[in-house]
N, C-alpha and C positions, 0 to 999 in steps of 0.2 A: 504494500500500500504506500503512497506517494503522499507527500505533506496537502498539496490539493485539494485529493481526493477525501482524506481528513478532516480539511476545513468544511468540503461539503456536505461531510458525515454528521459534523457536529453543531452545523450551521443554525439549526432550532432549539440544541441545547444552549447555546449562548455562547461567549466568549470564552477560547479558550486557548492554552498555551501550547503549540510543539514544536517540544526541542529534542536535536538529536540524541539519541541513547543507544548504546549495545550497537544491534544489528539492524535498529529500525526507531522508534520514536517516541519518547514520554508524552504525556497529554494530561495535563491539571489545568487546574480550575482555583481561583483565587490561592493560587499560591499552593497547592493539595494537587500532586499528580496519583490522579486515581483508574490512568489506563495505560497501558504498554500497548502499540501496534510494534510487532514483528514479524521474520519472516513468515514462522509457524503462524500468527493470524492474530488478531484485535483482542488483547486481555484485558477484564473490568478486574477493579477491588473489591473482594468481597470479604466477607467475612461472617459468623457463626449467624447471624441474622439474614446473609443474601447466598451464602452458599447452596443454601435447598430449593433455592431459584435455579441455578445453574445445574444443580444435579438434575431437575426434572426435565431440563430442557436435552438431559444429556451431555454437558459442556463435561468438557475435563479440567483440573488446575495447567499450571504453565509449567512445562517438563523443559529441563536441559540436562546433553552430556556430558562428562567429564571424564577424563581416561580412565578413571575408579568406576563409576557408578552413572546412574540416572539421580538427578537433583527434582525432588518435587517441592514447587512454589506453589504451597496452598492458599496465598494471600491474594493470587490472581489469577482467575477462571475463563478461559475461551470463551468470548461472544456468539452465541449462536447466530447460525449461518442467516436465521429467518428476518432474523430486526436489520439487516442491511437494507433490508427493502420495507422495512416501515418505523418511520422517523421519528414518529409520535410513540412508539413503544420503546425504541432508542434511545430517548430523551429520558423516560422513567428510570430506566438500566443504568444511563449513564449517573443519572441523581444519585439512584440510590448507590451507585459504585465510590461516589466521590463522599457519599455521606459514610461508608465503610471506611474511605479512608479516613476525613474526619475522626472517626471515632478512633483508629488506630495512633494517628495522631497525637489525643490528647490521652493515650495510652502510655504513649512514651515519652511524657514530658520528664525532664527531669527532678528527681526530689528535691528537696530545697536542702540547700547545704549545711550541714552541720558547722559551728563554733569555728573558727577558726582558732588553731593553738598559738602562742606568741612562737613565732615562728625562731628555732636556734640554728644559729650561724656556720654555715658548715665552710671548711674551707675547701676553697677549688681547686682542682687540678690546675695545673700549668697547661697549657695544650702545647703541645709538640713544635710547633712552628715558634712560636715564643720560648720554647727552650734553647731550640736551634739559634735563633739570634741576639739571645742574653749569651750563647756563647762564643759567637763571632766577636761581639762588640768585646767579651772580657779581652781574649785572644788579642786582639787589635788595640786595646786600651796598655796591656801587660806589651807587647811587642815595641811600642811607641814608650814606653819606658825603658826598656831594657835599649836602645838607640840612645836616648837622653844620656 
């Protein structure tokens, strides 16, 4: 699928962001990418509320290989074939894809930070290159004497 073709896809869901990723292209929505188009095909977000959407439809999650194994990405599910050709049903899938991510989202905000301790002073290393020319300079200061 072609960035285009995308913007025509999404053109009744409203405005929305694609930028390049992987092997094909992220797609968010205020700031919340909640669909992958790639080679293998159109993935929504979904999550424990829109998953039993996509099982009934038959979707599968987004599978990739690795020289080990098969990687399954349960977090984003195949578009079925049918909503390409009805845009008013597309727009609901896509809602509710971006509303899974949403939720996933404010899932993974971070805690709030514990106390900070009065932080103790550790001493640095030297880094290598400033060892090297504290010893040039010694060299060169001791040579310039020993001349004197």
């Amino acid at each position: 699928m072609d960035r285009d073709f995308l913007i025509d896809l999404f053109a009744d869901f409203g405005p929305v962001t694609i930028r390049k990723m992987f092997s094909g292209y992220g797609i968010s929505a205020d700031g919340v990418n909640f669909a992958l188009s790639l080679r293998a095909g159109l993935f929504f977000r979904a999550d424990e509320a829109t998953i039993p959407d996509f099982e009934a439809e038959g979707s599968k999650p987004f599978q990739y290989s690795t020289r080990a194994k098969i990687v399954t990405v349960n977090s984003y599910w195949q578009l079925p074939a049918r909503l390409f050709d009805d845009s008013e049903e597309l727009v609901q899938w896509a809602r509710a894809a971006l509303a899974a991510a949403q939720r996933a989202k404010v899932k993974k905000r971070p805690k709030a930070k514990k106390a900070a301790k009065t932080p103790v002073a550790k001493k640095r290393p030297v880094k290598r290159a400033a060892r090297t020319t504290a010893r040039r300079v010694g060299k060169a200061k001791r040579a310039h004497r020993s001349r004197a």
